[in-house]
C-alpha positions in Angstrom: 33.9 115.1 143.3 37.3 116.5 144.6 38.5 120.2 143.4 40.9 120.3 141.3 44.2 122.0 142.9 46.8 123.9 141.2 49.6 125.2 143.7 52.6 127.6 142.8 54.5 124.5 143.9 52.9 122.7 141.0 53.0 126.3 138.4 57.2 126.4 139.0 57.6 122.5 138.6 55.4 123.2 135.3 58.2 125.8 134.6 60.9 123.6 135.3 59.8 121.0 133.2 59.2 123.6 130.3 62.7 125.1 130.7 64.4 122.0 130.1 61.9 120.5 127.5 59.5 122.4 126.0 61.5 125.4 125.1 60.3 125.2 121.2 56.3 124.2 122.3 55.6 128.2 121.9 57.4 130.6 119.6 55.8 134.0 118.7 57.3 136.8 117.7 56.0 140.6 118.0 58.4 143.4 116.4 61.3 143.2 117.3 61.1 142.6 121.2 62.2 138.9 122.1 59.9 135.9 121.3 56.9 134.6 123.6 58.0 131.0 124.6 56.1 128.7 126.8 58.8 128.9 129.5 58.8 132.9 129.3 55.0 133.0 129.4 54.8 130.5 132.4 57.6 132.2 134.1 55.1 135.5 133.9 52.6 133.6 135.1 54.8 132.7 138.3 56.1 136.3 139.1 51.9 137.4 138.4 51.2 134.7 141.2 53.9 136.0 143.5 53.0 139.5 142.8 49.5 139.3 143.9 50.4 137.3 147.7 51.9 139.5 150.0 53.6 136.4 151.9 54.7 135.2 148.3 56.5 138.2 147.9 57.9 138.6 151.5 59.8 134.8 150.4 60.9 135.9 147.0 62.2 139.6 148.3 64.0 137.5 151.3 65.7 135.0 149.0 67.0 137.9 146.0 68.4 139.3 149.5 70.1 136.5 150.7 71.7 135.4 146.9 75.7 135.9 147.2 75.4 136.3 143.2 73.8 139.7 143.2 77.0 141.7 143.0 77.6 140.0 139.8 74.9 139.6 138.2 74.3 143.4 138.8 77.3 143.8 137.0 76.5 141.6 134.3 73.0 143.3 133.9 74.3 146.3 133.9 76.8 145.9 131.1 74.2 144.6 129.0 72.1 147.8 129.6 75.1 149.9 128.9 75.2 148.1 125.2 71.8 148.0 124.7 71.6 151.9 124.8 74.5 152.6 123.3 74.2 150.0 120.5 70.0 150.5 119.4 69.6 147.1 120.3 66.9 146.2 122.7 67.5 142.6 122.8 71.2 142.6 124.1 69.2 143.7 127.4 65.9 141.9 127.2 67.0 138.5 126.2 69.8 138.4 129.0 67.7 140.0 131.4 65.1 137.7 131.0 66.3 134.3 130.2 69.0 134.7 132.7 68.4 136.9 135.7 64.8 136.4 135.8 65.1 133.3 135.5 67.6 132.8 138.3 65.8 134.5 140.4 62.3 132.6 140.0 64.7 128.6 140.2 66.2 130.2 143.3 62.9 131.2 145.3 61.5 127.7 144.1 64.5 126.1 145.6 64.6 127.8 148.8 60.9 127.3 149.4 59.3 124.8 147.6 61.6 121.9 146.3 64.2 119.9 148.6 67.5 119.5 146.6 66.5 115.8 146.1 63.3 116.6 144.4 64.9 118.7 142.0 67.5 116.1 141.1 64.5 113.8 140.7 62.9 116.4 137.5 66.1 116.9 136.0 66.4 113.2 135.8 63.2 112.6 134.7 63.7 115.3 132.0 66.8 114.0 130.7 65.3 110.7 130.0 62.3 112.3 128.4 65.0 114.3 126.0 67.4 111.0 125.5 64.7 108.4 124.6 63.2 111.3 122.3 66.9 112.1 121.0 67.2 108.1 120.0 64.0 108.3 118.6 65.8 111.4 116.6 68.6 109.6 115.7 67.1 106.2 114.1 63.7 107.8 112.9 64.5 110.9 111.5 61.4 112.5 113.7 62.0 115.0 116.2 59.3 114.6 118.3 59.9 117.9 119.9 59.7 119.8 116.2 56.1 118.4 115.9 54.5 119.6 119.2 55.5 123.4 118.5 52.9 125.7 117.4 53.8 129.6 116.6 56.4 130.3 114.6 59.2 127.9 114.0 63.3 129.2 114.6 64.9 128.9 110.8 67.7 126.3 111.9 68.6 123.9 109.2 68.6 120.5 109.9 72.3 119.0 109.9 74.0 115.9 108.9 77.4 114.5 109.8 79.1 111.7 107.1 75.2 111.8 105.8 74.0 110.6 109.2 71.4 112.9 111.0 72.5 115.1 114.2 70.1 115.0 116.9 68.8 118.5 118.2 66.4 117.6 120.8 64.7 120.3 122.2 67.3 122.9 122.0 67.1 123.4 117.8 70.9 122.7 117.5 72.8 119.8 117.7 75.5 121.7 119.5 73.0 123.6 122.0 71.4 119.7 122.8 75.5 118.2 123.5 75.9 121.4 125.7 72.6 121.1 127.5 73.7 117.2 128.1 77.2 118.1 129.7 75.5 120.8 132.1 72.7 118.8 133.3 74.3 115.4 133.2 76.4 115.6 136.4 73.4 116.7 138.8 71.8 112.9 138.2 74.5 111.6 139.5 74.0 113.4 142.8 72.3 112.5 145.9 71.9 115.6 148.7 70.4 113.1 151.3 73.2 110.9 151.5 76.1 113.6 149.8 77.3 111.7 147.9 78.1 111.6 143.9 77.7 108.1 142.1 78.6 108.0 138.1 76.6 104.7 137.7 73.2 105.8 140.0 71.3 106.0 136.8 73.0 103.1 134.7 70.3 103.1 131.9 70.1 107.1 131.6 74.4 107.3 131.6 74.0 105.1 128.7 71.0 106.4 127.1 72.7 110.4 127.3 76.0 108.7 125.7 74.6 107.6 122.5 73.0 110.7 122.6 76.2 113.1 123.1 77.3 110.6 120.1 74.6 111.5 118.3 75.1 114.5 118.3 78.4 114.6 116.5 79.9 117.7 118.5 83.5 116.7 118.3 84.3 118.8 121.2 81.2 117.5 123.3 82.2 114.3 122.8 86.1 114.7 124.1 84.5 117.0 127.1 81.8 114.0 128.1 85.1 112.1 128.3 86.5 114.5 130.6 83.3 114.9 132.3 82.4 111.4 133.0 86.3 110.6 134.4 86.0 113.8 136.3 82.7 112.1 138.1 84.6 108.5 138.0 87.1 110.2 140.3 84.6 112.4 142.4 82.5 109.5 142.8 81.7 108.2 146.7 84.5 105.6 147.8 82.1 102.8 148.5 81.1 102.7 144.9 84.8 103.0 143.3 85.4 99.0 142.9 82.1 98.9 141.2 82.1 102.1 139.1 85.4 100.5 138.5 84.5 97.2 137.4 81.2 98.9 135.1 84.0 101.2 133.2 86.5 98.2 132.2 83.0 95.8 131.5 81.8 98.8 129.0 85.1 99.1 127.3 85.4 95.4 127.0 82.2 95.0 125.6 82.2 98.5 122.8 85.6 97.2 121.8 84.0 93.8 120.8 81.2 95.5 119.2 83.2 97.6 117.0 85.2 94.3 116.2 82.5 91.9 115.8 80.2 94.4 113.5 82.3 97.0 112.3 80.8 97.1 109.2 77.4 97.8 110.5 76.7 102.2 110.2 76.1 102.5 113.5 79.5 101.5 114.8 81.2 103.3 111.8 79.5 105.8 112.9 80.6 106.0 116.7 84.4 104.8 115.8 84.4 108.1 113.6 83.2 110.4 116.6 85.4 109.1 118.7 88.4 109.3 116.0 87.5 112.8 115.3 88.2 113.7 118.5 91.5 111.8 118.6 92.5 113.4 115.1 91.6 116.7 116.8 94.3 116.0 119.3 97.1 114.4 117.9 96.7 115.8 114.5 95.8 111.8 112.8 93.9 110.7 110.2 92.1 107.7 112.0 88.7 109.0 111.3 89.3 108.2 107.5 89.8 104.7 108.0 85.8 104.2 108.7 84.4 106.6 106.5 85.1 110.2 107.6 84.9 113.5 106.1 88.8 114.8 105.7 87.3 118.5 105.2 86.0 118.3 108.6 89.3 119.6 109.9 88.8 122.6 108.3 86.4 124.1 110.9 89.8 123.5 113.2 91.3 126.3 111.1 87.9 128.4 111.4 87.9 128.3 115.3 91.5 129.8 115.1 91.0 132.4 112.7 87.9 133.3 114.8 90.5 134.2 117.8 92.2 137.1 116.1 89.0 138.7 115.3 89.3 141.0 118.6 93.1 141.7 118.1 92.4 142.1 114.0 89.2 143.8 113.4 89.2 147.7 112.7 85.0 147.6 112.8 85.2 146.9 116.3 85.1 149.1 119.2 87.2 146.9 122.5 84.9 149.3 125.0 81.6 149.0 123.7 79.9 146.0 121.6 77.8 145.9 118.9 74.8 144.4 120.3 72.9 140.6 119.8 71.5 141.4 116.8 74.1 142.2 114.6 77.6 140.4 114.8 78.8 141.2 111.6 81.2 139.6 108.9 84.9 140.1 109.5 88.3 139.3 107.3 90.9 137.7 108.9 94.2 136.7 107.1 92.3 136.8 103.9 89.3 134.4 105.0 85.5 136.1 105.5 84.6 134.5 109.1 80.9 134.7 109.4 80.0 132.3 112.2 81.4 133.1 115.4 82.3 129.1 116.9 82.8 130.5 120.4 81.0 132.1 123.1 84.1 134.6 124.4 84.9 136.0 121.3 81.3 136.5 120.3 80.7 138.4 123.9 83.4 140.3 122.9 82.1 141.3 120.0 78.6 141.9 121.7 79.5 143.8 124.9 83.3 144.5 124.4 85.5 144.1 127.1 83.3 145.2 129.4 81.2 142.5 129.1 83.5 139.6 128.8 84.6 140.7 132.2 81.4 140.9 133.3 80.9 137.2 132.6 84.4 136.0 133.7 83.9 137.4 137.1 80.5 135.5 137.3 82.1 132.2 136.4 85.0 133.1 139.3 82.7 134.2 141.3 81.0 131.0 140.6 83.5 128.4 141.3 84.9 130.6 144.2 81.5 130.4 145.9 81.4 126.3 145.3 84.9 126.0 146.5 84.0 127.9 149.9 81.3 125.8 150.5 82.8 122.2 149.8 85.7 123.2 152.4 83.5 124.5 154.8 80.4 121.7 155.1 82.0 119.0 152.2 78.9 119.5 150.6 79.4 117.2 147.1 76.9 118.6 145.2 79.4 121.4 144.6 81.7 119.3 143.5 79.0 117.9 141.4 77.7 121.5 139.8 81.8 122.6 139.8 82.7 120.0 137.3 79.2 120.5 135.4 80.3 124.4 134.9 83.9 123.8 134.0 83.3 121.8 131.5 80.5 123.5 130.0 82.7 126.9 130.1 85.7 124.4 128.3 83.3 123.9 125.8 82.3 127.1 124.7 85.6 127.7 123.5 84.4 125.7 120.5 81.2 126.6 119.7 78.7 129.7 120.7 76.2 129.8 123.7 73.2 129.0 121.3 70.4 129.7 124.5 72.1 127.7 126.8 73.9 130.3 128.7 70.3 130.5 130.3 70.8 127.1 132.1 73.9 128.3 133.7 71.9 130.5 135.8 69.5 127.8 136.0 72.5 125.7 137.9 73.7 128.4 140.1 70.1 129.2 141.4 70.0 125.8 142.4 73.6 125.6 143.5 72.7 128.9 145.4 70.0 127.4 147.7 71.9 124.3 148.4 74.2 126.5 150.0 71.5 128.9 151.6 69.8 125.5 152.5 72.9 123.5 154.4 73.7 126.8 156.4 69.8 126.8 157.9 70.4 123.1 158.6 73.3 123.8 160.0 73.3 127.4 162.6 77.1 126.7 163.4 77.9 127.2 159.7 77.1 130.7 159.8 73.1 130.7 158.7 69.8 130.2 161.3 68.9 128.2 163.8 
């Protein structure tokens, strides 16, 4: 009878898996540190395995040297530790520090050392079919398959309709945090490091099955960014598959503009006709949305969003030098209106870490796209392109809406992004890395 094996190899793909979708499986709270997930406890359970092999830890202490992201994520840290003294609130350290630097740190030594790029293309694909079929299941069933296999103590996060149509969550809790998640991890499946190149159309039945799911989730802004995202990768797509990405783009037009003709009475189409038109109403100030069924007082979270804007040149509660912490944002007047939910991830940084930290966050993403840029011009290395277009438009998109825990699979990206780098440079000793 064969042993059974269980490598840290096999512990950090566990972990990988988990981060992407199991995040709700576990949820326990104790006082008020931050909650006990199943991705936090099997990340413990990883840096517990590296801290008790001495050739474990000689890997992990070579690869934190060798990230060209310390500088900023020291930064970054560090601001959060500044607030959380200054503000009595724990979390606006803890949370970050573990959900995003810790967590960087672990992707990154599991990249360098135990996963080829390719292999961890192939998870993140797997996983985003897992999530899509699950999210259609969502959608059509009302049963959110995810929601059932938690245990612990569930997040309080109403579910949410749109024209009396249910949004999908997924795994993330929020309909938002699932479109967000979709746009960041999206663009990587349509990467292959082995032959460098990017092809839209390399998972044909996974492009469509995470469009009716960014549908689904009736984010107005997702759904005009997936546009943007989805042309950027049209255009950033290998030559050799052009003609035929080409000829799949006008075939799919073709074929949702006789569907919405043919059975534009049937919910579902009236359903996706009004995402789309909301978007197009958001734009050019229209009405089209109206025409199959949609919700005129919709446009009112337009006005929100701006109000929320003046909140850092408006408030007298705020302090521009040092935030108020995660736990409590506060209500604020602006113009006469109470603005309680804070639709967007800069201004709520500001009011969390001040300027201070908004800076600290900006330089990252510079940083960030800096880094990708070097490396594309130096080796024309598409994966960057790949994880560049992935980041822009997730940072485009949280103009509109709050990080919601997804800021966490930022990091995730530039760990990754990080030992492609680290990894073409060993390939390649005239590049600047080993021989």
């Amino acid at each position: 009878m064969k042993k059974l094996k269980f490598s840290i190899k096999s512990l950090l793909k566990v972990y990988i898996v988990a981060l992407l979708i199991l995040q709700g499986l576990l949820n326990i709270r104790i006082g008020g540190l931050p909650n006990i997930s199943f991705p936090r406890l099997l990340m413990i359970l990883c840096y517990i395995w590296i801290l008790f092999s001495s050739n474990m830890q000689i890997k992990f202490f070579k690869a934190v040297r060798q990230s060209n992201d310390n500088r900023f994520i020291k930064l970054y840290v560090l601001t959060c530790l500044y607030t959380a003294l200054f503000s009595a609130d724990i979390n606006a350290f803890m949370g970050q520090f573990i959900d995003c630097v810790c967590l960087y740190y672990l992707v990154l030594f599991a990249v360098e050392y135990y996963f080829t790029i390719d292999e961890i293309v192939r998870i993140i694909t797997k996983c985003l079919y897992v999530v899509c079929v699950a999210g259609l299941i969502e959608f059509f069933c009302g049963f959110n398959v995810f929601t059932v296999l938690s245990m612990g103590e569930p997040d309080v996060i109403l579910t949410s309709y749109r024209d009396g149509l249910l949004r999908v969550s997924g795994p993330y809790g929020h309909a938002l945090a699932y479109g967000m998640v979709l746009l960041l991890i999206f663009p990587i499946t349509c990467y292959s490091n082995e032959d460098n190149e990017i092809d839209l159309f390399g998972h044909p039945i996974l492009f469509f099955l995470v469009t009716l799911n960014v549908f689904f989730t009736g984010a107005r802004s997702g759904i005009g960014i997936y546009g943007i995202e989805v042309f950027s990768l049209f255009v950033a797509s290998s030559k050799k598959y052009k003609g035929r990405n080409f000829l799949a783009v006008i075939t799919l037009i073709i074929v949702i503009a006789s569907i919405a003709g043919m059975f534009s009475d049937l919910s579902i189409v009236r359903y996706s006709l009004r995402q789309i038109f909301y978007v197009v109403d958001e734009i050019f100030d229209t009405n089209f949305a109206l025409k199959y069924g949609g919700d005129a007082s919709i446009a009112a979270s337009s006005i929100a969003r701006e109000r929320i804007w003046l909140i850092p040149f408006k408030s007298t509660t705020l302090n521009p030098w040092l935030g108020r912490g995660v736990s409590n944002i506060g209500t604020y007047v602006i113009n006469g209106w109470k603005v309680t939910s804070i639709d967007n991830f800069y201004v709520r940084s500001y009011i969390s870490f001040g300027i201070p930290g908004i800076l600290a966050i900006m330089l990252l993403f510079l940083h960030f796209f800096k880094e990708n840029i070097k490396a594309y011009l130096r080796d024309r290395n598409m994966g960057c392109i790949v994880i560049t277009i992935s980041v822009l438009c997730y940072m485009i998109n949280l103009l509109y809406v709050d990080e919601l825990s997804t800021y966490r699979y930022f990091y995730f990206l530039m760990a990754i992004r990080c030992a492609h780098i680290n990894k073409t440079k060993y390939e390649n000793p005239f590049l600047g890395g080993e021989n």
